[in-house]
C-alpha positions as a Markdown table, in Angstrom:
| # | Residue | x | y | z |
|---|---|---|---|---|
| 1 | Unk | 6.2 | -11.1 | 9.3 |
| 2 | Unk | 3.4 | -8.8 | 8.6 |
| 3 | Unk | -0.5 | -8.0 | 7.2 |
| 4 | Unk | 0.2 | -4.9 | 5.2 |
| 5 | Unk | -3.1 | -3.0 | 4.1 |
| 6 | Unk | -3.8 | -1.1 | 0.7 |
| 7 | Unk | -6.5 | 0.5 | -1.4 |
| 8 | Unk | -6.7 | -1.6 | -4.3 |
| 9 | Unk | -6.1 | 1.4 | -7.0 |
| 10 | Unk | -7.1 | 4.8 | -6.8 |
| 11 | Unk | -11.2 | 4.7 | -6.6 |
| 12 | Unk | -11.3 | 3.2 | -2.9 |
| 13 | Unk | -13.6 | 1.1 | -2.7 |
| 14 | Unk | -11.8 | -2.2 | -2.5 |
| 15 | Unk | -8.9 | -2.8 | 0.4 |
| 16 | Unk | -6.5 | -5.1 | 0.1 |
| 17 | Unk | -5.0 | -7.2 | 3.2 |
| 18 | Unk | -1.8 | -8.6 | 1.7 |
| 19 | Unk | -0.5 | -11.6 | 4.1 |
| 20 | Unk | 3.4 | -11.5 | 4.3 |
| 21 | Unk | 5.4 | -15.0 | 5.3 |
| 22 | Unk | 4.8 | -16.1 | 8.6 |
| 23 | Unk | 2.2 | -14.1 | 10.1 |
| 24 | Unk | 0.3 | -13.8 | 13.5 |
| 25 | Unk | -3.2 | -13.1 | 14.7 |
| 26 | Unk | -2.6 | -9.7 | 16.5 |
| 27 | Unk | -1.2 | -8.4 | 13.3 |
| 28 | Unk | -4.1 | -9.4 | 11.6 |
| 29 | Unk | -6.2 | -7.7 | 14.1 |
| 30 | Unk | -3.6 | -4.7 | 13.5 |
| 31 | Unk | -4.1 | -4.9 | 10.0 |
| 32 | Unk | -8.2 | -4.8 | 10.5 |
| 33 | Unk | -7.7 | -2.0 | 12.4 |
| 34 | Unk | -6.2 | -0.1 | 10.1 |
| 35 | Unk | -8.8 | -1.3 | 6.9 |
| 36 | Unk | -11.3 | 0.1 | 9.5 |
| 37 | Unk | -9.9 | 3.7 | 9.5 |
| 38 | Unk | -9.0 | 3.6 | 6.4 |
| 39 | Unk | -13.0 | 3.1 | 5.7 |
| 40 | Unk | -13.6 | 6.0 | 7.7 |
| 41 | Unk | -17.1 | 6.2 | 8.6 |
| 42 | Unk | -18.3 | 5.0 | 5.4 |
| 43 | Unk | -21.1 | 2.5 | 6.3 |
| 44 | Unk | -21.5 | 0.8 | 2.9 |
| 45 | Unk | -20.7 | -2.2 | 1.7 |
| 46 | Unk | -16.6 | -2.2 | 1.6 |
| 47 | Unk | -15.3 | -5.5 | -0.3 |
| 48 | Unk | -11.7 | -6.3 | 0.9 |
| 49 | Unk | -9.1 | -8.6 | -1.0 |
| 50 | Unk | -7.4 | -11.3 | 1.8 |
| 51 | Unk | -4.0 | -12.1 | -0.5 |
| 52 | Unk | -2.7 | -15.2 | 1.4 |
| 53 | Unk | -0.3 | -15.7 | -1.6 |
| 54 | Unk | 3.0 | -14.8 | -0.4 |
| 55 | Unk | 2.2 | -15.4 | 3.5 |
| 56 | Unk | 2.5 | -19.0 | 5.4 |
| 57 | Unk | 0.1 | -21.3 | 6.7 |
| 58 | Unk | -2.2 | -20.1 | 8.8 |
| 59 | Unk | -1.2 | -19.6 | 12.5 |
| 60 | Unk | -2.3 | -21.8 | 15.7 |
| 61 | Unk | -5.6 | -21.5 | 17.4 |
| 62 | Unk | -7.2 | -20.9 | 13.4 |
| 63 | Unk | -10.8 | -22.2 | 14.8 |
| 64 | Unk | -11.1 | -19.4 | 17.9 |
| 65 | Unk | -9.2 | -17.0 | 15.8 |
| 66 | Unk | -11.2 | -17.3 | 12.3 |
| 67 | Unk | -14.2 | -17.5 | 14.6 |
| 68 | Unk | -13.1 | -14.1 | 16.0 |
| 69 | Unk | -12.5 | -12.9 | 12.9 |
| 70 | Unk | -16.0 | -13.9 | 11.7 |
| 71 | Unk | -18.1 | -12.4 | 14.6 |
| 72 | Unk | -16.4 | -9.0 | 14.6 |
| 73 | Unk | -16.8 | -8.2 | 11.1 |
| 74 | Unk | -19.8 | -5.6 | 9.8 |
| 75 | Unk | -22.7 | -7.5 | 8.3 |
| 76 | Unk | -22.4 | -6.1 | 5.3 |
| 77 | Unk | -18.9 | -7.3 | 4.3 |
| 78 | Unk | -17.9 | -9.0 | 1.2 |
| 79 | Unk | -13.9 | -10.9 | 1.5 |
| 80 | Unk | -12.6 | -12.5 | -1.2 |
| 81 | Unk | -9.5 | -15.0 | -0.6 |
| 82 | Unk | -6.9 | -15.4 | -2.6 |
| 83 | Unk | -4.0 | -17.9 | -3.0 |
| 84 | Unk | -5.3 | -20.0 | -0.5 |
| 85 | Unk | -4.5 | -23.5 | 0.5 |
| 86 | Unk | -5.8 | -26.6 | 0.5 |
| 87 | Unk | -5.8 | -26.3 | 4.5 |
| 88 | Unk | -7.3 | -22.9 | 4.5 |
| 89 | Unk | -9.6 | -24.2 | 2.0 |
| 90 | Unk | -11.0 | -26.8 | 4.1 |
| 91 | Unk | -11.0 | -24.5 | 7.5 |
| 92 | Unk | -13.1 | -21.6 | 5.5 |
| 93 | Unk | -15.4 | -24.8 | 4.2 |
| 94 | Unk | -15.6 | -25.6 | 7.9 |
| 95 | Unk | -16.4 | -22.3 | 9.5 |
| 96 | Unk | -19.1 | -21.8 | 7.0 |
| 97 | Unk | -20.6 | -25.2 | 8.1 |
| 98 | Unk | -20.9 | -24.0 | 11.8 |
| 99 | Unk | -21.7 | -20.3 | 10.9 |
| 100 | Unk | -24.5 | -20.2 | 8.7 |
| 101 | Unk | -24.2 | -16.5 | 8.6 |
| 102 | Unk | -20.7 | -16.2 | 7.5 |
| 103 | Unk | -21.4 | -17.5 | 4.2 |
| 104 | Unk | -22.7 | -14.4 | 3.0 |
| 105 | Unk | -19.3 | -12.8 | 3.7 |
| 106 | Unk | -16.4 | -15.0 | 2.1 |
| 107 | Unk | -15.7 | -16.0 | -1.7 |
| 108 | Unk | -12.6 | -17.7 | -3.3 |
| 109 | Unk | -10.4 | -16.1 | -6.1 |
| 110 | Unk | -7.1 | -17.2 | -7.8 |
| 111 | Unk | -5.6 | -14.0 | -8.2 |
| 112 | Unk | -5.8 | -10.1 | -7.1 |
| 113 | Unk | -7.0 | -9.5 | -10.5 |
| 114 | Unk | -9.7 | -12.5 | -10.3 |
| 115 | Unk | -11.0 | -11.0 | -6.9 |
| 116 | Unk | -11.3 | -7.3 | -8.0 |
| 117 | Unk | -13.5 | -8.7 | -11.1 |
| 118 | Unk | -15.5 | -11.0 | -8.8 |
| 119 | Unk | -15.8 | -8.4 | -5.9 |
| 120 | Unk | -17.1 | -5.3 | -9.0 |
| 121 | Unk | -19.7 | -8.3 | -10.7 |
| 122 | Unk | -21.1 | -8.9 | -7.3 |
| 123 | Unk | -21.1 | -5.2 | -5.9 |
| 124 | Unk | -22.2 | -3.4 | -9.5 |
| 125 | Unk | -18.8 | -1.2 | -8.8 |
């Protein structure tokens, strides 16, 4: 159905990439688009929420997709995942194994609420 993207709240500094029923990769890539004029030209570090809660499993090709995903995105990025499954779970678990590197990037939250907390700890926001 759809990737729609949001500030978190008024301050800016945290997007939200809410994930919508069954969803595909180009409207992900849409959707990251979009976060990325959003941020403008703002070169900082720029947290964003992935809210899997409400969408469906992931879509086919995950592995060359996710991998995608991985090499495209700033170094200095911080994505927090939330409502995830046990099969997202265990691809994140994977791609971490094979990119070194991307482990700086992705953390695990429960809620919205849980991710904005972790993502202000982390970032002193």
């Amino acid at each position: 159905m759809a990737v729609n993207v949001r500030w978190l709240d008024d301050t800016k500094t945290i997007i939200v990439l809410e994930y919508i029923g069954a969803w595909t990769w180009s409207e992900l890539f849409q959707a990251r688009a979009t976060a990325a004029e959003m941020r403008g030209s703002w070169d900082g570090k720029l947290p964003s929420i992935q809210d899997l809660t409400n969408g469906q499993l992931l879509p086919k090709d995950i592995f060359s997709n996710a991998h995608r995903v991985t090499a495209t995105m700033p170094e200095n990025s911080l994505i927090v995942l939330v409502g995830t499954n046990a099969l997202a779970r265990a691809v994140l678990e994977t791609l971490r194994r094979l990119d070194r590197g991307g482990q700086q990037h992705y953390r695990i939250a429960a809620t919205v609420d849980e991710a904005a907390a972790l993502i202000k700890a982390e970032l002193n926001l």
